[in-house]
C-alpha positions, 0 to 999 in steps of 0.5 A: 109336642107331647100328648099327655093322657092324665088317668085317674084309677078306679076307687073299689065300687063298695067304698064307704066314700063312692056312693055311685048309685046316689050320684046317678040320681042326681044327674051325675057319675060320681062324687068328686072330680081328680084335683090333684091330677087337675093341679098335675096339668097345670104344672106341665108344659103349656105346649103339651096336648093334654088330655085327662081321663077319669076311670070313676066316670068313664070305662078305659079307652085303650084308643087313648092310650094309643094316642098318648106319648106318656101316661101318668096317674097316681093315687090314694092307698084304695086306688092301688089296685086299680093304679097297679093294673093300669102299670101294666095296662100302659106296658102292654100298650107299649107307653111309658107311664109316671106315677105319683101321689099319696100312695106311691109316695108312702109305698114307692116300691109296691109301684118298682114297675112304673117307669117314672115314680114323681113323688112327694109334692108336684110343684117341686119335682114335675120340674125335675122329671120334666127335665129329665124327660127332656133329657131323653130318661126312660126311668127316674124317682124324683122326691123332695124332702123340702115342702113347696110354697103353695102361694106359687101353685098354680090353678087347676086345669078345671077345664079338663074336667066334665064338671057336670060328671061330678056331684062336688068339685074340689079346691085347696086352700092349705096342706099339712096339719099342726097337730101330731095324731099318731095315727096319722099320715098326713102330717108325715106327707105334708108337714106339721107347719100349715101352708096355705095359699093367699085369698086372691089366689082361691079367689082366682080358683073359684072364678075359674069354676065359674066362667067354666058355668059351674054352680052348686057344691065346692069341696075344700079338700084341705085335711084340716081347713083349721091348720092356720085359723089366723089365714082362715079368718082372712079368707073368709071375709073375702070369698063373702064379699065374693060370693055376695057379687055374683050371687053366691053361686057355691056352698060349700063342704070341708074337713076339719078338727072339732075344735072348729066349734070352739069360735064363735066368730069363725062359725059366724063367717062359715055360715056366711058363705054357707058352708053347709057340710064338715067332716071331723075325725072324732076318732073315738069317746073315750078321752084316755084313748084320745090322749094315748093316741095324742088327739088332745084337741078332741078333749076340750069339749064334750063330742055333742055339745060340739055337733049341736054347735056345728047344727046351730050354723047350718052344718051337717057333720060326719064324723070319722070313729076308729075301732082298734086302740090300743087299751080300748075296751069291750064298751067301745061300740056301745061308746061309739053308738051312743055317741053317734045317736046323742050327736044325731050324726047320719054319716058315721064313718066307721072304721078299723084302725089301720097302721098306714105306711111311715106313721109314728103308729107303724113305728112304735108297732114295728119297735114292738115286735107287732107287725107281721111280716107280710104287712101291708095296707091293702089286700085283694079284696079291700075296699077301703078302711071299712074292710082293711086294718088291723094290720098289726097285732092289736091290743085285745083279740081281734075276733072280739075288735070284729065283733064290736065292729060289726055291732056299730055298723049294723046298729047304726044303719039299721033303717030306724037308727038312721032315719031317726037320726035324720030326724034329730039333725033336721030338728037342730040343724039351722041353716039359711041356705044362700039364693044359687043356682044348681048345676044340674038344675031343678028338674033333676033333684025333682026327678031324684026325689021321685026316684028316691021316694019310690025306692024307699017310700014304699020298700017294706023295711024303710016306708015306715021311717021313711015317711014318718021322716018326710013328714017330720021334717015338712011339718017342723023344719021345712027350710031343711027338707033338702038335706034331708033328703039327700041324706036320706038318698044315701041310706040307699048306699049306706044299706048297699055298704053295710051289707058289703061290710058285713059280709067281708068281717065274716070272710076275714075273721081268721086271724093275720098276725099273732095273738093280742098283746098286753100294752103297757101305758 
């Protein structure tokens, strides 16, 4: 019988994403729980003792290593670090370690020192590496060109999880994208041709989650929940009747393209089962830029028309915005906070563009003589696409792209730019949240709100705001106090990120590659 130790690598502490500080109010240690090394569980053989360890909650427990027979992990492009260490880690301990995941499957040679690299989709080669092992192989690389049918996927070991560690956990109901963002990695690792899997078989995932005694926040972790509407607008009539007969026990977040405005009748089912926050890729205001970067979808409504819509179902947008374009201009950051404060978007994900591993983007710069010859995606110090990019010879100086970057961020998190938009997402949100119960439990949002009225209610540059907004909101909207709330329990990572951020422009303004390039349309 093989012991198993399933290890999640550490994400960078001041990642735009890890806000850790946040979580701990709410009883919890970090946002997300690891599905995919949960799904990795699933896939092993039933006999084996698997036990999974999550460096995002819990310091390395060497003593576990030693238990193990193998070791695997794997990760995203800001765990590489961390990912890398643990190679080492398990070496030095004298264990055989697998990896796989997105950025081994982009990057397999930066991950050469592991002794089984399993990339590309697990349902297709776990089964080969397995064989493998069984075999008696001490090395291997298994990859598969063809994309899984995830109707044959199996559920998650939730179980392995310390749900309650976790401020949300994740589900998937699709992988790949039908659109061609040329930026974009996921199309690349997942396909154009959407994959989804059948309502009975998400159905079977939440049930798990609740026997397990889970309630509150369910991601689903799809890149664009909209990849197949048609599988969608049957879903969704299912997981109502669903979540109807058992209380609605979940609410739930999601990604998607903004085009998810655009039906009325999806909106309707979404705020049904009480989907309550999405994350949309508007990229950038500038329509040109959009159809040179081929993210047409973006054009077909104006970007506030489309929030004010999301708002109007009981939605919390955040949005990702890019600077790095090639022909943007100078007017780019004053584009994007416009945008951003019209919208009454709290959560602006702001970032620089980043030419990732085996897109049509770092193809057409590769053609073009623009990448450097030490290119990579992630140097010592980086956090997360706040800090890396601009890893290629960019269109117009760099030092003027940092600039702009460096303007967006300490506008729009300022204290009053970000309670004021708090305010504007309160007096449009409508949301009609469902009767559940909360896996943390009442006693603990009561005492983070203690917490978070202490700190910033009476911190000398937010207790103005902060009370003009508390006030605002119980007085007008009070059904949307919560959200609130919690988006103003994240300012407190926010101001920690921002600091971060402009602090490492600072240090990173010398130039990496050659001078700006004039880019012909």
């Amino acid at each position: 019988m093989t012991r198993c130790l399933l290890v999640s690598p550490r994400f960078p502490e001041l990642s735009y994403w890890n806000y850790r500080e946040v979580c701990e109010l709410f009883g919890a240690r970090y946002p997300a729980a690891p599905l995919g090394l949960a799904t990795v569980a699933a896939l092993l053989p039933q006999d084996w003792t698997i036990r999974l360890l999550d460096l995002n909650v819990h310091e390395m427990d060497t003593g576990l290593l030693d238990w193990a027979d193998l070791v695997m992990t794997g990760g995203m492009i800001p765990q590489q670090r961390s990912l890398l260490d643990l190679i080492e880690l398990a070496h030095a301990r004298g264990k055989r370690i697998a990896v796989g995941g997105q950025d081994p499957t982009s990057q397999p040679d930066v991950y050469a020192r592991a002794d089984y690299l399993v990339l590309d989709e697990g349902e297709l080669t776990i089964p080969e590496f397995l064989a493998d092992l069984e075999a008696g192989a001490t090395r291997g690389i298994y990859r598969s060109a063809e994309k899984p049918d995830v109707t044959r996927s199996p559920t998650p070991r939730f179980d392995l999880l310390e749900l309650s560690k976790y401020l949300h956990v994740g589900i998937q109901f699709s992988r790949g994208c039908p659109f061609n963002c040329e930026f974009c990695d996921i199309i690349e690792l997942y396909g154009r041709k959407p994959r989804t899997k059948t309502p009975a078989q998400v159905l079977r995932e939440l049930e798990c989650l609740y026997r397990l005694g889970y309630r509150g926040h369910v991601d689903f972790v799809d890149d664009n929940f909209l990849a197949n509407k048609k599988a969608v607008m049957t879903f969704l009539p299912e997981l109502l009747a669903w979540s109807r007969e058992r209380g609605f026990p979940f609410y739930f977040s999601t990604e998607a393209t903004i085009n998810l405005a655009d039906d009325a009748r999806l909106l309707e089912l979404m705020e049904a089962v009480d989907f309550r926050y999405v994350f949309v890729g508007i990229e950038t205001p500038d329509t040109e830029l959009l159809v040179r970067t081929q993210k047409r979808q973006n054009t077909r409504h104006p970007v506030v028309e489309s929030v004010r819509r999301l708002n109007a179902h009981g939605m919390v947008v955040t949005a990702g915005f890019i600077l790095g374009f090639d022909g943007e201009t100078h007017g780019a950051a004053d584009a994007i906070v416009e945008c951003v404060e019209a919208a009454g978007i709290s959560m602006a994900m702001v970032g620089l563009l980043t030419a990732l591993p085996n897109t049509q983007l770092t193809r057409r710069l590769a053609r073009e003589g623009r990448l450097p010859a030490d290119y990579s995606v992630q140097r010592p110090g980086d956090a997360d696409q706040a800090t890396s990019g601009l890893n290629f010879t960019p269109s117009r100086p760099r030092a003027e792209i940092l600039e702009d970057y460096a303007s967006v961020v300490r506008r729009l998190y300022g204290s009053r730019s970000y309670f004021g938009r708090v305010r504007t997402l309160a007096r449009r949100l409508r949301r009609q949240p469902k009767q559940l119960g909360s896996t943390k439990g009442r006693w603990t949002e009561i005492t983070a709100l203690g917490a978070v009225t202490w700190r910033l209610g009476f911190g000398r540059d937010t207790a103005g705001e902060f009370w003009r907004t508390v006030l605002g909101v119980l007085l007008t909207r009070p059904r949307n106090f919560e959200a609130a709330m919690q988006l103003m329990a994240l300012f407190l990572h926010f101001r920690k990120h921002t600091r971060f951020v402009l602090g490492a422009l600072e240090r990173n303004r010398v130039d990496r590659t050659a001078a700006p390039v004039e880019v012909v349309a």
